[in-house]
Short mmCIF file of the C-alpha atoms (twelve columns), coordinates in Angstrom:
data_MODEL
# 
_entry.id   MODEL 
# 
loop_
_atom_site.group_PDB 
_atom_site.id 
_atom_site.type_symbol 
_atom_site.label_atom_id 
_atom_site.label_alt_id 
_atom_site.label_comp_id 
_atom_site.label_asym_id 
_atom_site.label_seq_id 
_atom_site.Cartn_x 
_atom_site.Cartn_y 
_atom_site.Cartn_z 
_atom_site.pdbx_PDB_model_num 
ATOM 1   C CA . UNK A 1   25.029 14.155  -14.502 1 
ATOM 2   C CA . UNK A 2   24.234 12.893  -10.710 1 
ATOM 3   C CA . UNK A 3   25.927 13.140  -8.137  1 
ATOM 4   C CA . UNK A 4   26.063 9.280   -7.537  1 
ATOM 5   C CA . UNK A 5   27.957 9.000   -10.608 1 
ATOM 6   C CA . UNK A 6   30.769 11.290  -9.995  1 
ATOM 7   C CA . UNK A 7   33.817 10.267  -9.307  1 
ATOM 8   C CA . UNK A 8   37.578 11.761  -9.426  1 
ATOM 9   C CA . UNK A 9   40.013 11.146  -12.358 1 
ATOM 10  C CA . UNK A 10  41.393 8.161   -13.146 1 
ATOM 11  C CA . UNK A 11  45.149 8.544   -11.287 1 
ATOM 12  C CA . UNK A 12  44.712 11.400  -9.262  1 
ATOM 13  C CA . UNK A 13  43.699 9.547   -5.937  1 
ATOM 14  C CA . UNK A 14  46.365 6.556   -5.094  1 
ATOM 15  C CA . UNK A 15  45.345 4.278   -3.341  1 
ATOM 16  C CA . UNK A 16  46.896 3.557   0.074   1 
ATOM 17  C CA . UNK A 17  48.501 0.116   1.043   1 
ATOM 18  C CA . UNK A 18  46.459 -2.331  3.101   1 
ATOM 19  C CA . UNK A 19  48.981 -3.339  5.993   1 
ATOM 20  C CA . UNK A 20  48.138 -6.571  7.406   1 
ATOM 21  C CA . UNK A 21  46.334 -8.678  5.138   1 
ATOM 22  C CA . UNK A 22  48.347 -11.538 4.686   1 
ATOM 23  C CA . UNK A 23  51.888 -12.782 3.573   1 
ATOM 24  C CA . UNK A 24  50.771 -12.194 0.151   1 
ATOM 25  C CA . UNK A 25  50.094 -8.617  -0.101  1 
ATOM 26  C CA . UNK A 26  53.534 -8.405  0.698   1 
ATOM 27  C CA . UNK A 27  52.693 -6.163  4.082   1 
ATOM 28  C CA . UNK A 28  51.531 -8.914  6.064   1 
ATOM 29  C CA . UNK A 29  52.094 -9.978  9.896   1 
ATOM 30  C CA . UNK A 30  54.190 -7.072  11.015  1 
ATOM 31  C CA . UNK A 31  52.875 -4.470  8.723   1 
ATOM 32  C CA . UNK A 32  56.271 -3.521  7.799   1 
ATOM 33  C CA . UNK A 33  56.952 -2.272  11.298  1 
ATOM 34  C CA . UNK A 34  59.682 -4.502  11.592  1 
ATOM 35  C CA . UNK A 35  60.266 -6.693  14.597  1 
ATOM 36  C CA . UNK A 36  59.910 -6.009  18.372  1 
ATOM 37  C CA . UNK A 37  61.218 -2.306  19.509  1 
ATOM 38  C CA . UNK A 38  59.513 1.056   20.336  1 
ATOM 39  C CA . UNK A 39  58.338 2.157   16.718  1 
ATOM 40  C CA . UNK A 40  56.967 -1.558  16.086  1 
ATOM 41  C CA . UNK A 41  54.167 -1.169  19.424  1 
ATOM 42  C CA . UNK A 42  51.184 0.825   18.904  1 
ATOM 43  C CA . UNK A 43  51.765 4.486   20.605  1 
ATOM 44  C CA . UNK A 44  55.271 3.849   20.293  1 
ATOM 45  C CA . UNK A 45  56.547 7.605   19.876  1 
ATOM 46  C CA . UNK A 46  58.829 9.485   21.207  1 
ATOM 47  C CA . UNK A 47  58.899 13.888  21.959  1 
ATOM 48  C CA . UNK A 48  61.008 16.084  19.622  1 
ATOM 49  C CA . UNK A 49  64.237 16.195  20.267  1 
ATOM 50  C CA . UNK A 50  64.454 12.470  22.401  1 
ATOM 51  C CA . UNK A 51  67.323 10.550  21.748  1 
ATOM 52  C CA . UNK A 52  67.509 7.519   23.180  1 
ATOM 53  C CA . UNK A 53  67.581 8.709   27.041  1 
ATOM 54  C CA . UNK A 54  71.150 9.927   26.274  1 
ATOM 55  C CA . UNK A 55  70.898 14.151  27.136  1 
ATOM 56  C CA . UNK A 56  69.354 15.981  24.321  1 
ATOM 57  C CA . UNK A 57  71.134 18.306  22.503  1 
ATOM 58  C CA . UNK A 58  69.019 21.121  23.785  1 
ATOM 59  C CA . UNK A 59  69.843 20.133  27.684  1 
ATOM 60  C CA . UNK A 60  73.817 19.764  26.747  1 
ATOM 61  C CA . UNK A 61  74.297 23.394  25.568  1 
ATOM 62  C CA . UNK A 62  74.858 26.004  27.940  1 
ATOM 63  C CA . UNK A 63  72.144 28.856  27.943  1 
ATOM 64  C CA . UNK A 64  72.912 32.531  26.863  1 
ATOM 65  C CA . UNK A 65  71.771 35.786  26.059  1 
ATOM 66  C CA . UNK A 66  70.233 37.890  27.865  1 
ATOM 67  C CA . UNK A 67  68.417 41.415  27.029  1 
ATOM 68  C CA . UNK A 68  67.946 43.699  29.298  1 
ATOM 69  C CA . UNK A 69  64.688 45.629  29.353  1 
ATOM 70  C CA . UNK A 70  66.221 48.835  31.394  1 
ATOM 71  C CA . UNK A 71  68.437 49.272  28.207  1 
ATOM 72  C CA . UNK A 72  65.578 49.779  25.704  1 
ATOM 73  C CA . UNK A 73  65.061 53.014  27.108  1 
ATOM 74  C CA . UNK A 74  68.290 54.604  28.216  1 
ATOM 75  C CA . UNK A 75  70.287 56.347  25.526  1 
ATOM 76  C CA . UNK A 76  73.538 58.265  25.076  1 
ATOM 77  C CA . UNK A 77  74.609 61.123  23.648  1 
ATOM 78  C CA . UNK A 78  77.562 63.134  22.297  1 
ATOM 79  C CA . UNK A 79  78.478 66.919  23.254  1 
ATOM 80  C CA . UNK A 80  78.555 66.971  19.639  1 
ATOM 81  C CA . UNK A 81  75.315 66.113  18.993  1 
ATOM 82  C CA . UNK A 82  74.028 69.208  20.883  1 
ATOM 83  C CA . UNK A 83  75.123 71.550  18.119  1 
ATOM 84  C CA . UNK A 84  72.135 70.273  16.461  1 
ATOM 85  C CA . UNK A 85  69.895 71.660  19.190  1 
ATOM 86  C CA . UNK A 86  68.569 75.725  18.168  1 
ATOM 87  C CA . UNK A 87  68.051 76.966  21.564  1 
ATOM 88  C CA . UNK A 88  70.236 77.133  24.822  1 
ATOM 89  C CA . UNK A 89  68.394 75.461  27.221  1 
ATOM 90  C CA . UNK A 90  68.856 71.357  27.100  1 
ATOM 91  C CA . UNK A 91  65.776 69.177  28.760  1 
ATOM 92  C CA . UNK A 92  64.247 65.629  27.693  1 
ATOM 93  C CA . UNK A 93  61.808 67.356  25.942  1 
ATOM 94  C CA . UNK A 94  64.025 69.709  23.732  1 
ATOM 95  C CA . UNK A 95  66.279 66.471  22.732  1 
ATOM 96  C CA . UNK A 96  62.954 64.786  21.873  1 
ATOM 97  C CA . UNK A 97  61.910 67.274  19.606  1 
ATOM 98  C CA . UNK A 98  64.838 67.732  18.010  1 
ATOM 99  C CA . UNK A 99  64.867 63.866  17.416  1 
ATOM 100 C CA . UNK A 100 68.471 63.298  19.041  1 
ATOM 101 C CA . UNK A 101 66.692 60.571  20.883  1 
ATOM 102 C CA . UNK A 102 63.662 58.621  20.756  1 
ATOM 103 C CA . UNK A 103 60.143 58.812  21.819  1 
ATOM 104 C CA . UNK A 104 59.800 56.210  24.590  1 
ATOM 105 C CA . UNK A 105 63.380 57.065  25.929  1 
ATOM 106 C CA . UNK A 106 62.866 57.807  29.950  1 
ATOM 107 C CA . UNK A 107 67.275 58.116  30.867  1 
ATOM 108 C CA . UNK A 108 69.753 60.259  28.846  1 
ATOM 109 C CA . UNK A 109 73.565 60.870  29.753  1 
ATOM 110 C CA . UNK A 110 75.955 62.790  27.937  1 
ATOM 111 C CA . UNK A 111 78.830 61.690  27.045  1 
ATOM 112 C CA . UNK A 112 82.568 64.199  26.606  1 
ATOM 113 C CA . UNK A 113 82.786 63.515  22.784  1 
ATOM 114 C CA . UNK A 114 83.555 66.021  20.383  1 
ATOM 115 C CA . UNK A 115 83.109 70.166  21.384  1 
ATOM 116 C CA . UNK A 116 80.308 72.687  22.064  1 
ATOM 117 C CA . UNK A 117 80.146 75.419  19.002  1 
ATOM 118 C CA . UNK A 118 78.283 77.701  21.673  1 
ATOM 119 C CA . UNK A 119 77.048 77.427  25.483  1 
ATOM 120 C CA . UNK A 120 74.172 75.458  26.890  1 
ATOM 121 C CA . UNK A 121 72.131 75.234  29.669  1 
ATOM 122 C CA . UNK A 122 71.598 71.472  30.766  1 
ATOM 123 C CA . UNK A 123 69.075 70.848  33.013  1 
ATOM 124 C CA . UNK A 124 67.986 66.997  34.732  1 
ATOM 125 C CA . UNK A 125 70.253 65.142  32.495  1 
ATOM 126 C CA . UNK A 126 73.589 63.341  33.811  1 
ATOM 127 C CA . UNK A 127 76.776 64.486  32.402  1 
ATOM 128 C CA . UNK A 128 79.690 62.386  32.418  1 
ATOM 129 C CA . UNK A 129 82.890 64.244  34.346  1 
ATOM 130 C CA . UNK A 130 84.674 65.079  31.116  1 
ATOM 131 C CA . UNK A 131 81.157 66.480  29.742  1 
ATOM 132 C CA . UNK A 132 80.518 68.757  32.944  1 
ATOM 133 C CA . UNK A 133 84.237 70.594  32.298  1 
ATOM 134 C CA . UNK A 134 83.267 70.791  28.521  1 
ATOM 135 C CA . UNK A 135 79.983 72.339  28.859  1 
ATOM 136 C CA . UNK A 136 81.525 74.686  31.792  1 
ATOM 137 C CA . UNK A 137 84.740 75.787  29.174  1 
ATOM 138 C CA . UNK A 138 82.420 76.896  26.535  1 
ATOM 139 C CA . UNK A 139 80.247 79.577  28.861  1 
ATOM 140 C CA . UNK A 140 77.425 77.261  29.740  1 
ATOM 141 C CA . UNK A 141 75.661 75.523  32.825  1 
ATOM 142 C CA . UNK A 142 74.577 72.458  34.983  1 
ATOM 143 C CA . UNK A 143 71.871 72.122  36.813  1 
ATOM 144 C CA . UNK A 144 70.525 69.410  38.089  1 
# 
């Protein structure tokens, strides 16, 4: 075997039609293209999403959405949820490690939902109104 006598198999490589070649190869003169117009002329393309010069689909609908970046780390929480906490005290740090929020979370508030089993001392986190009478019924503190 050589290589100048390789060749693929029989059928697998089809062969592609010679445009322009005469009236009888039956893709002669136009080359199939048709007759005058944009897709007939060499370069004749268009962008994605072009039709016609009438306003693309993509420029006719209104934009929306939107995500705010500030809200990725600012979290709420429930007076209910600090029953979860073992100590008194309440910081960022002590909600961290007791996984009631996440890592990366900078701004906490607490909301008045549900009731304190026992008093707590809550210190540099924003209390809702309702939450600052809650905390203050059950014995504990505020400070801020």
């Amino acid at each position: 075997m050589y290589l100048n006598t390789l060749s693929p198999a029989l059928g697998s490589k089809k062969q592609s039609k010679r445009l322009g070649r005469g009236i009888g190869s039956g893709k002669g003169k136009t080359c199939g293209r048709g007759h005058k117009g944009q897709k007939a002329r060499a370069g004749g393309f268009h962008k994605l999403g072009f039709e016609g010069g009438q306003v693309p689909l993509q420029r006719r609908l209104p934009k929306f959405g939107f995500h705010s970046q500030k809200a990725l780390f600012r979290e709420e929480l429930w007076l209910s949820d600090l029953n979860r906490i073992e100590g008194q005290q309440v910081d960022m740090a002590v909600l961290k490690t007791a996984g009631l929020i996440k890592a990366n979370t900078k701004q906490v508030k607490i909301i008045a939902s549900g009731t304190l089993a026992r008093p707590f001392v809550i210190r540099g986190i924003p209390l809702t109104a309702g939450a600052k009478k809650a905390v203050e019924a059950a014995g504990g503190s505020v400070e801020e």
